[in-house]
C-alpha positions as CSV (number, residue, x, y, z in Angstrom):
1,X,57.7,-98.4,-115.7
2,X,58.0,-101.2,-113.1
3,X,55.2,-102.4,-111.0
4,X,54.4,-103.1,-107.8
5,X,54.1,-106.2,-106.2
6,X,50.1,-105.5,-105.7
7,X,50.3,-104.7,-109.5
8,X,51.6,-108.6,-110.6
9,X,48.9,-110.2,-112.5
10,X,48.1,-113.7,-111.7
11,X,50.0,-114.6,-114.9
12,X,53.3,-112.8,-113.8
13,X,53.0,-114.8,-110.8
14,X,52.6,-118.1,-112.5
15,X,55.5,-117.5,-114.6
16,X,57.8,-116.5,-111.4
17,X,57.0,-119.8,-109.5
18,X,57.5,-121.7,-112.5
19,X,61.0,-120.4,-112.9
20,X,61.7,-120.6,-108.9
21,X,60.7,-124.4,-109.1
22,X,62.8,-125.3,-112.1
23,X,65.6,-123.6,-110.1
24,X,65.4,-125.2,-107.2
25,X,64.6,-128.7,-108.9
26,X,67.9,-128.2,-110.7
27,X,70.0,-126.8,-107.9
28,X,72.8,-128.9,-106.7
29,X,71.0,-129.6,-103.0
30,X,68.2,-131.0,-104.6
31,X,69.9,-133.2,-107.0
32,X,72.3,-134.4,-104.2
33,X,68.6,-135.1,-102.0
34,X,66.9,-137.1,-104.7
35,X,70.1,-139.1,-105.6
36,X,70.3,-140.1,-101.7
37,X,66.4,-141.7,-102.1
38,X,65.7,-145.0,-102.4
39,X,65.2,-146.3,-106.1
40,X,61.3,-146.3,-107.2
41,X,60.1,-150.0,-108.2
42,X,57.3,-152.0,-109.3
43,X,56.1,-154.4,-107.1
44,X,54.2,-157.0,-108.5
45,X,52.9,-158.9,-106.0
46,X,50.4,-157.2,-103.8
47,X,49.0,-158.5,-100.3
48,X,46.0,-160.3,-100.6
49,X,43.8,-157.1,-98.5
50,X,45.3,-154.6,-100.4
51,X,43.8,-156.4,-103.7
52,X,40.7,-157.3,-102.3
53,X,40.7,-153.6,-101.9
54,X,41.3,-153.3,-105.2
55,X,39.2,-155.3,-106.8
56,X,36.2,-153.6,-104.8
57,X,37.3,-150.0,-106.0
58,X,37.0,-152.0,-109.4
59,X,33.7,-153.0,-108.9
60,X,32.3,-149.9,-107.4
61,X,33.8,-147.7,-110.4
62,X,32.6,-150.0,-113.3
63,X,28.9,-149.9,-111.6
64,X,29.1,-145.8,-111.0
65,X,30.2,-145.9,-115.1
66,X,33.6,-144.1,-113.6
């Protein structure tokens, strides 16, 4: 016996989404999309704001206990 679509447990959904995105991550479209991005890299020299930033998020988290 087949169900429903209104009979799908949360589980059943889970596993069908899982599969769609594993589909489409490995379809040819998407592989041709990502290959076309620019390369993810490191940069080790951050702007002197951004670390002041930084270091203040630091600060705050290591007196919150974070």
């Amino acid at each position: 016996m087949t169900r429903t679509a209104s009979e799908n447990t949360a589980s059943d959904r889970l596993g069908e989404l899982a599969s769609t995105i594993r589909k489409q991550a490995a379809a040819p479209a998407t592989r041709r999309h990502l290959r076309g991005l620019p390369t993810f890299k490191v940069v080790k020299d951050v702007p002197e704001h951004l670390q002041a930033l930084l270091d203040e998020l630091k600060d705050a988290e290591r007196k919150a206990d974070i």
